[in-house]
KOLMARSE-963376 format. One record per residue (C-alpha): y, x, z. Coordinates in steps of 0.001 Angstrom, whole numbers. Layout:
N
y; x; z
Y; X; Z $
...
This chain:
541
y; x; z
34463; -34089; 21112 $
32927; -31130; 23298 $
33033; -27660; 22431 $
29920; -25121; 23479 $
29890; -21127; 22723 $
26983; -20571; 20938 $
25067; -17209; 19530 $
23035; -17737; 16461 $
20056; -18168; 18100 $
20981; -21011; 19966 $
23056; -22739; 16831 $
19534; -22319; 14704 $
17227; -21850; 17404 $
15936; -25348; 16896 $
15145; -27894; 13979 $
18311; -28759; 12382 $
19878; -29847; 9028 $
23454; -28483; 8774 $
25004; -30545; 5758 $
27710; -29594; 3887 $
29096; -32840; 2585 $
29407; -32717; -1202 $
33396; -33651; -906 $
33791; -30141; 255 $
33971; -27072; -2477 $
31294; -24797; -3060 $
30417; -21230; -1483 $
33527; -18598; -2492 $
33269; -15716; -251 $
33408; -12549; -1399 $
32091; -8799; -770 $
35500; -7250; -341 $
36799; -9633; 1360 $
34078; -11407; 3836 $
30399; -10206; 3008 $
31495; -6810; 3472 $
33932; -7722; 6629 $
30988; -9315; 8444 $
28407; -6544; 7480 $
30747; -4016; 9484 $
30849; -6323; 12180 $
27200; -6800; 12598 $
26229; -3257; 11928 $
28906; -2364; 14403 $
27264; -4311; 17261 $
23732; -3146; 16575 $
25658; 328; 16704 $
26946; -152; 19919 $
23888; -1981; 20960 $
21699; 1648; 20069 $
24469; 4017; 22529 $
24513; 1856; 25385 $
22855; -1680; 25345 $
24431; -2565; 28535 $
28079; -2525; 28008 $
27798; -4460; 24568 $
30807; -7292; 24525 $
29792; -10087; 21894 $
31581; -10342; 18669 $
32989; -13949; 18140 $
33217; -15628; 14591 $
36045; -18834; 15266 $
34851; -22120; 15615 $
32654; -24536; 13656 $
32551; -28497; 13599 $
29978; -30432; 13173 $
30008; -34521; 13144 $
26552; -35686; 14124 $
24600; -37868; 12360 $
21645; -40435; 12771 $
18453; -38835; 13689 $
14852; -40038; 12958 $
12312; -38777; 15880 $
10515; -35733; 15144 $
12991; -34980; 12161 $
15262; -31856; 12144 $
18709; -32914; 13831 $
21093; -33864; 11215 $
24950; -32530; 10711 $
27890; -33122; 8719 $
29680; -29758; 8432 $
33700; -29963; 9016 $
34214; -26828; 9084 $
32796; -23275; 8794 $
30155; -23979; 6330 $
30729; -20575; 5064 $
30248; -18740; 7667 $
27133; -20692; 8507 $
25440; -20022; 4780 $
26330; -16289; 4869 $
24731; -15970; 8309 $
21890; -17636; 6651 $
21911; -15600; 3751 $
21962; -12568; 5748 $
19215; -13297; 7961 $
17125; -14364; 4728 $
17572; -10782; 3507 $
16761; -9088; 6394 $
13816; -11411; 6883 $
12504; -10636; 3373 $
13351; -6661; 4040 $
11081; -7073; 7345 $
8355; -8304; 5015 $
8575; -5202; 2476 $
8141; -2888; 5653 $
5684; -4564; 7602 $
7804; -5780; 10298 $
6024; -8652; 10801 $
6983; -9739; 14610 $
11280; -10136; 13432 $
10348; -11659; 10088 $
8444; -14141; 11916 $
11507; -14427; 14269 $
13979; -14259; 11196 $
12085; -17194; 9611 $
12473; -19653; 12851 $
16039; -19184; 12737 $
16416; -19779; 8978 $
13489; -22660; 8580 $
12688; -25918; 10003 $
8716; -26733; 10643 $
7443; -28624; 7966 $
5743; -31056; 9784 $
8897; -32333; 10271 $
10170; -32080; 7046 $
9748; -35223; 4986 $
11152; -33348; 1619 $
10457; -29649; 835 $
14560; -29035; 1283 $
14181; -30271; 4526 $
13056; -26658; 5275 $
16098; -24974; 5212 $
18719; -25023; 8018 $
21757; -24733; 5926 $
22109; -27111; 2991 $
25088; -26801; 886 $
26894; -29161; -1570 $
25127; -30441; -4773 $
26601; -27611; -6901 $
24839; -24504; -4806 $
21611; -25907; -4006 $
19665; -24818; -6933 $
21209; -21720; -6703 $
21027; -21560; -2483 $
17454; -22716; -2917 $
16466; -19740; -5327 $
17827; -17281; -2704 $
15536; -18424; 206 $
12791; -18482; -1828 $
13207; -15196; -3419 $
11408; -12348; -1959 $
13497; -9250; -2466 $
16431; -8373; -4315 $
15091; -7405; -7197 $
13303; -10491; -7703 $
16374; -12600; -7528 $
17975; -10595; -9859 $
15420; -11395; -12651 $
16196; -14882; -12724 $
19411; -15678; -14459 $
22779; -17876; -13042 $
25515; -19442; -14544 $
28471; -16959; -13174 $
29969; -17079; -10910 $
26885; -16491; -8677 $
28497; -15648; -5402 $
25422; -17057; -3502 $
22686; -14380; -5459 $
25387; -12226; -5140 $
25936; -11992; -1212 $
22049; -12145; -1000 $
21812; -8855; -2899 $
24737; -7281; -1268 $
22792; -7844; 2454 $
19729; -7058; 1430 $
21293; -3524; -224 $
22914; -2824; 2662 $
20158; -3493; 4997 $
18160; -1272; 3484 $
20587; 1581; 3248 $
21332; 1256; 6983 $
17373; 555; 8199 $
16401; 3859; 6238 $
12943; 2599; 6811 $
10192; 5452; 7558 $
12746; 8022; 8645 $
13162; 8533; 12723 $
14281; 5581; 14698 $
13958; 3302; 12381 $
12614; 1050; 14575 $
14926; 1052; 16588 $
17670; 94; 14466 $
15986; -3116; 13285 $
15759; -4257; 17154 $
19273; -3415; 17525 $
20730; -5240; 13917 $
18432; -8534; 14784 $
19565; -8832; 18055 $
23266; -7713; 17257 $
22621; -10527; 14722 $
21105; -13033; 16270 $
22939; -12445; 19727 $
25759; -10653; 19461 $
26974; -12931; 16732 $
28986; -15845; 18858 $
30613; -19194; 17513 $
32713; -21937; 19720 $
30696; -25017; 18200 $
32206; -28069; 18265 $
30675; -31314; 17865 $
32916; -34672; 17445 $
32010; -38043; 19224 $
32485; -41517; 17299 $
35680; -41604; 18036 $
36726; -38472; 16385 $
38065; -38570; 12594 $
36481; -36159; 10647 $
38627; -36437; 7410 $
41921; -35787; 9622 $
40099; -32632; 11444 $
38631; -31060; 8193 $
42367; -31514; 7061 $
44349; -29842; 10551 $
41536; -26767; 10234 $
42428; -26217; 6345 $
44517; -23142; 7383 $
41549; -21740; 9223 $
39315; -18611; 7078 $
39607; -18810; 3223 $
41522; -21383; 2194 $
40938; -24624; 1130 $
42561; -25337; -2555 $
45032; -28458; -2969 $
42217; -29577; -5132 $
39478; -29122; -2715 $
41330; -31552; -221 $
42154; -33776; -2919 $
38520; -34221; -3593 $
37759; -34913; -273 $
40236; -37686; 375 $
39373; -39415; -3048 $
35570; -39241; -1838 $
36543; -40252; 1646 $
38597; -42686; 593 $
36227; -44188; -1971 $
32913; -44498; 813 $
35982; -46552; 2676 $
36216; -49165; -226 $
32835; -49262; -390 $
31535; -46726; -3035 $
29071; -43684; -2898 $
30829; -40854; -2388 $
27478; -39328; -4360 $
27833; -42076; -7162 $
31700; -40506; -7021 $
31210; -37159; -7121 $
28447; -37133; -9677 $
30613; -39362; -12010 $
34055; -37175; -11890 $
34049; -34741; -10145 $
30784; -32360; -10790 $
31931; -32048; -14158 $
34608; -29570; -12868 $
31902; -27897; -10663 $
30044; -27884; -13377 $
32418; -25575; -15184 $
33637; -23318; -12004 $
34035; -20360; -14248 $
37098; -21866; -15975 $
38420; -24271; -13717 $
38267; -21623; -10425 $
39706; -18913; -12620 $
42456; -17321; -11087 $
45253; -17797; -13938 $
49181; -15406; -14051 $
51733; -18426; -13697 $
55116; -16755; -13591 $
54793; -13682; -11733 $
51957; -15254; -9419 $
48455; -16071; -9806 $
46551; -19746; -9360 $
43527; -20798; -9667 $
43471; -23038; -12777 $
42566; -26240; -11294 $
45190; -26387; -8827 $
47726; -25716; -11885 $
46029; -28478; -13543 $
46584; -30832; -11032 $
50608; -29989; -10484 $
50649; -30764; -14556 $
48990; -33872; -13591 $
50913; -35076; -10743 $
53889; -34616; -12541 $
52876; -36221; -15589 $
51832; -39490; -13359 $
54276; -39630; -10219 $
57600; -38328; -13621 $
58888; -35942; -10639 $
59039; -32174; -10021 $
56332; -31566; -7456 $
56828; -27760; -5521 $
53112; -26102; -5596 $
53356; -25431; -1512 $
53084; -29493; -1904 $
50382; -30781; -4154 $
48406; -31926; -1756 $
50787; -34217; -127 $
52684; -35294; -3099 $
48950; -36386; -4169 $
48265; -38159; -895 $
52007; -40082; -1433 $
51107; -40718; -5095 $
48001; -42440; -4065 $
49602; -44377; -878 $
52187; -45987; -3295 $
49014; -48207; -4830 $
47720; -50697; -2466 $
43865; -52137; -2827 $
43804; -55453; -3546 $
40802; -56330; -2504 $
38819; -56247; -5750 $
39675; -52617; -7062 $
38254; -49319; -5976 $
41179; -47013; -5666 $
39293; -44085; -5591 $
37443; -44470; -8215 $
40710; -44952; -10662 $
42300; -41781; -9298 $
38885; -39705; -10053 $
38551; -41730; -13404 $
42220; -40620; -14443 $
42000; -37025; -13459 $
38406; -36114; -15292 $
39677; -38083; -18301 $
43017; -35615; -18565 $
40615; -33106; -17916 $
39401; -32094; -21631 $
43380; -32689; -23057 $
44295; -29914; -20891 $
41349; -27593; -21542 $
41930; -28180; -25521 $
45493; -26340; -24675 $
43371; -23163; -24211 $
40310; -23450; -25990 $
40042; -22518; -29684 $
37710; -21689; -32617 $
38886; -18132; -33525 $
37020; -18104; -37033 $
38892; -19676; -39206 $
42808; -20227; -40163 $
44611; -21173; -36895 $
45662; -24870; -37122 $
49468; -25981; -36191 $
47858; -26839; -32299 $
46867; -23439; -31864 $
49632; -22024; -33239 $
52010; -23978; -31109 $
49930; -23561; -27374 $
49855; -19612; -28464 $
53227; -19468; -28955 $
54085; -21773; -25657 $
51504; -19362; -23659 $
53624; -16221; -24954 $
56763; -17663; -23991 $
55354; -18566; -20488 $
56078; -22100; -20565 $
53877; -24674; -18899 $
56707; -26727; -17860 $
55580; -28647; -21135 $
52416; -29271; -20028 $
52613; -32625; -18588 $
54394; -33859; -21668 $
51987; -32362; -23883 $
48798; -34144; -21797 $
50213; -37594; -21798 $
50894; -36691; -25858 $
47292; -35849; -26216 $
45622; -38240; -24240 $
46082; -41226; -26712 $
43661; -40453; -29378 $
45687; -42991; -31619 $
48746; -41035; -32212 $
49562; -40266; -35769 $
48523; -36445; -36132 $
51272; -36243; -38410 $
53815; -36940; -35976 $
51927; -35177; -32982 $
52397; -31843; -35130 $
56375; -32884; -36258 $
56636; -33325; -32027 $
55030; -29433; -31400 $
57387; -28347; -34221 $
60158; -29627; -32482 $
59612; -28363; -29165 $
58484; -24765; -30716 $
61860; -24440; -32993 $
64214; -25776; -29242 $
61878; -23317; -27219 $
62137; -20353; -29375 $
65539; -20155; -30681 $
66444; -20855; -26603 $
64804; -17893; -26231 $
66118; -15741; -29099 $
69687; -16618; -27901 $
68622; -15473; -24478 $
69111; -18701; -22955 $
68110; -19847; -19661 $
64640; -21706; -18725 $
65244; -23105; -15265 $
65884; -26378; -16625 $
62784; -27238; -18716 $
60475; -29058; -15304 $
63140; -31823; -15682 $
63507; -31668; -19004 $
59847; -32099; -20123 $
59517; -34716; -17319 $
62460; -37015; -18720 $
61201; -36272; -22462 $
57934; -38496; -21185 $
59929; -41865; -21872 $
60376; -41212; -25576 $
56083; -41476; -25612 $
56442; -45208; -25000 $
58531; -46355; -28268 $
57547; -47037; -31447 $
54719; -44509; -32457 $
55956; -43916; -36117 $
59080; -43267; -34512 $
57805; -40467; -31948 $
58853; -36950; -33912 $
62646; -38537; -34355 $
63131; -39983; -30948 $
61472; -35950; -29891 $
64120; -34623; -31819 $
67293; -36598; -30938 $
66205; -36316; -27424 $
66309; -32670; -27414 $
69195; -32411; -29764 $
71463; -34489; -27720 $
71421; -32258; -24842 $
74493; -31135; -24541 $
74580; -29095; -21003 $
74521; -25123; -21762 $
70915; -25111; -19674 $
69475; -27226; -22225 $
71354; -27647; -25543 $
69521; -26582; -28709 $
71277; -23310; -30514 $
72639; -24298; -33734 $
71419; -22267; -37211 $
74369; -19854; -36869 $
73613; -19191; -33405 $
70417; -18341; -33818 $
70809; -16474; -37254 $
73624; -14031; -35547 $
70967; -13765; -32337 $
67621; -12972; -34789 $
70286; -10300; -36760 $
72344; -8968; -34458 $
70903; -9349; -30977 $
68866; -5917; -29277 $
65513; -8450; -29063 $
63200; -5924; -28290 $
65507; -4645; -25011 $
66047; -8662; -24267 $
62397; -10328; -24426 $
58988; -8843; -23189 $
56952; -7026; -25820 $
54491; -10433; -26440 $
56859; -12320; -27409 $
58461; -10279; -29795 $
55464; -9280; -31430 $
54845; -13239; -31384 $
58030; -13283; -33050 $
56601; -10819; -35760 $
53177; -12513; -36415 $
55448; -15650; -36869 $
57343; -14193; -39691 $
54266; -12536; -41520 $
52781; -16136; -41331 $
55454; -17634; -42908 $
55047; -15269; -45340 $
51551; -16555; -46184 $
50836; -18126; -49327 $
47011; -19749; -50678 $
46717; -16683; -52726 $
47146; -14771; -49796 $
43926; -13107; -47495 $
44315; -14563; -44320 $
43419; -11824; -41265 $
42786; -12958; -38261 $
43883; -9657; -35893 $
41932; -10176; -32700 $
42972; -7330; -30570 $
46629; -6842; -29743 $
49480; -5307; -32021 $
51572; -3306; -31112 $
55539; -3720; -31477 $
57197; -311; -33164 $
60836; 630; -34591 $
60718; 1470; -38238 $
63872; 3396; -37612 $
62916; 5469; -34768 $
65122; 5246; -31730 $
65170; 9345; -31830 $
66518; 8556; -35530 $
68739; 12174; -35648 $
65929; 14132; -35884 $
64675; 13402; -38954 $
66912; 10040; -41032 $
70248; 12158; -41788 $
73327; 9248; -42182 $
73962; 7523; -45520 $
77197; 8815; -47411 $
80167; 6874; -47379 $
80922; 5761; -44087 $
83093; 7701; -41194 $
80257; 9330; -39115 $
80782; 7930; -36158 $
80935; 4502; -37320 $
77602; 5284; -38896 $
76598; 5923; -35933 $
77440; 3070; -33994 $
75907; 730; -36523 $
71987; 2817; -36687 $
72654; 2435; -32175 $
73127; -1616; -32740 $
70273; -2238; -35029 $
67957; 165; -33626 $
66297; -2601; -31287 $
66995; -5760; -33485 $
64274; -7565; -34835 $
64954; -6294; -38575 $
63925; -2928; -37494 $
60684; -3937; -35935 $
57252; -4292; -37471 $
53856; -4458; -35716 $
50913; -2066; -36011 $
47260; -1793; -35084 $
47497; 1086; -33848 $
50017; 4174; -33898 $
């Protein structure tokens, strides 16, 4: 490999197609975080650039990689990108607004300059794409392509995008700001667009490094994963199943647009940042630990997914005949819809026992279950009878563990060794659930018995002991018990709130019953005050 620092000018300065292989994830900067980081930057250069041109020290952005490709004469010179093709579409993007901002005001010399740096010629261009410098993976380029064609901000803000639009939305965000800073037709304006394109196209440095033939791209894009935002377990999972798969002779395009775009598809829910625990995930990296699990039957630590993935695919050697790659792709998008029916639920009608149960289990906080509960749903077959007898089960051991304030840090193995009792006899699966769970006999993991529990749901100070949801979860449980067919059924949407019935200030106004010594009567009102019986749930107070 060599390495070369380059400004902008030089890295776009000529015809060039910088590809962003479609194994890598889509564009996810952000204004707080990087559009607005490398605004200051830039518009601190062309600052510096308009007190004293002269002394100006370029501002450098890291490094790139690029693995070249086969070129065709007289066609733009072809890249893979490795690494930095975010920073090389937001400097893109930027220029494109400031280009289109030159146009508004007339500046017709630096739009002309903009537009070498951000287009190839097209005589050279056998397909109208072939125009652009910067070409990113399959699921931004109808969205990348709107962008450089749009004329103005307010243009591109007409048209409408599946959100997240993080591509429309850094376009607007330069093209505000750029704008605001030019203040065109007040004094030296002029000079402040010859100071932000040169500050941009100058002052703007990268180390560029491009890899011979005997460099490995897959194990480079891997060592730089630390480097700027960071790649997601799933990301690099993605690549080495696409990587992997071009090795055993498939299209990693054939690959991609067979199992994985469906989850690009659908970035809104599956890049949703999700509260596990006391953290925050994005959903398809929590989707893949419930996966890993479920396949490799072992605990695997989230710092590790990754690798435990990488291990889990090792372990199965091609024969030959079978594409790998394509079985491990196959097997994740086909647990792909189980999980998202966990979460996803028509709201209209009478809640069925499912949604009931995954409510309840997302209340109480515990995806532990989930790989159990994917392998449980993935066989279409299974009796629905005894699929609902198995939630019951699990429901009944999870909540009264919970009313008797018993531990959780046992459940990842316990879920993981309750995945054998899937592979008996299937009119047999709701018993073998049951005994399994019943015959656990450590204190981590045994099942209260009926006393237990009854002296815990009478006696116990719930609503000090267990967060607020799961009380009131407690609550809506009770009043849906208490359903009958004559009954209206009322679907509350918005949140109720838990309240005493007995108010904890109880002196003021609920004078003691007569009786009982006083200060036993006392004691008693303190010990119920916060026990379920003395709870109920309101709208609103």
């Amino acid at each position: 490999m060599k390495a070369d620092t380059n400004s902008v000018n030089l890295v776009f300065g000529q015809d060039v197609r910088l590809l962003v292989p479609l194994f890598q994830r889509p564009y996810v900067w952000k204004e707080e975080v990087h559009w607005e980081s490398l605004w200051q930057d830039v518009v601190g250069l062309a600052g510096r650039l308009i007190r004293n041109s002269q002394e100006v020290r370029p501002h450098f952005l890291g490094a790139i990689v690029l693995d070249p490709m086969p070129t065709a004469l007289g066609k733009p010179v072809p890249y893979l990108i490795v690494d930095g093709q975010q920073r090389l579409a937001t400097i893109q993007i930027l220029m494109e607004a400031l280009a289109d901002v030159c146009a508004s005001i007339g500046a017709r010399e630096h739009y002309d300059a903009l537009r070498r740096l951000t287009r190839n010629q097209k005589l050279a261009c056998e397909k109208p794409d072939d125009e652009f410098k910067v070409w990113p993976t399959n699921v931004d380029q109808d969205q990348y392509r709107s962008v450089m064609l749009a004329t103005s901000a307010a243009e591109l803000q007409a048209q409408h995008f599946p959100a997240p639009h993080r591509i429309a939305n850094a376009y607007c965000f330069f093209y505000e700001r750029i704008v605001a800073w030019l203040s065109p037709g007040t004094p030296g304006h002029d000079e402040r667009l010859k100071a932000l394109y040169t500050a941009l196209g100058d002052g703007l440095r990268m180390v560029v490094i491009y890899l011979g033939g005997e460099d490995d791209a897959q194990m480079i894009f891997e060592t730089l994963n630390a480097r700027g935002e960071p790649l997601l377990p799933s990301d690099l999972v993605k690549n080495f199943l696409l990587h992997r798969g071009v090795g055993e002779g498939d299209s990693a395009e054939d690959l991609y647009k067979r199992f994985w775009q469906p989850f690009d598809n659908d970035e809104a829910y599956w890049r949703e940042e999700i509260g596990i625990g006391r953290s925050k995930r994005f959903r398809i990296d929590v989707y893949l630990q419930h996966y890993l699990t479920l396949k490799t039957r072992d605990e695997v630590p989230v710092g590790q997914l990754y690798a435990a993935f990488r291990r889990h695919a090792d372990q199965q050697k091609p024969d030959g005949n079978r594409s790998l790659a394509r079985e491990h792709l196959a097997s994740l998008l086909s647990y792909a819809p189980v999980y998202k029916g966990f979460d996803k639920f028509d709201t209209t009608g009478s809640p069925t026992r499912k949604e009931l149960f995954f409510g309840r289990l997302k209340q109480m906080d515990t995806t532990t279950a989930h790989p159990f509960l994917l392998e449980l749903y993935a066989d279409p077959s299974r009796d629905p009878s005894q699929v609902e007898q198995v939630l019951t089960h699990i429901e009944s051991f999870l909540v009264r563990r919970m009313v008797c304030h018993l531990t959780a840090k046992g459940y990842n193995r316990l879920f993981i060794d309750m995945l054998a009792e899937l592979d008996g006899a299937p009119l047999e699966l709701a018993d073998r659930v049951r005994a399994f769970l019943a015959n656990q006999s450590a204190e981590s993991l045994r099942w209260p018995t009926d006393a237990e529990f009854r002296d815990a749901w009478l006696n116990e100070p719930l609503y000090r002991q267990i967060q607020s949801g799961r009380v009131r979860m407690l609550l809506e449980a009770v009043n849906w018990q208490l359903t009958t067919p004559r009954s209206v059924v009322v679907r509350v949407v918005s949140k109720l709130t838990v309240e005493h019935l007995m108010p904890v200030k109880w002196r003021d106004y609920w004078p003691l019953p007569q009786g009982l010594p006083t200060q036993e009567a006392i004691l008693r009102r303190d010990r119920l005050i916060h026990t379920l019986g003395n709870l109920t749930l309101l709208t609103r107070r």
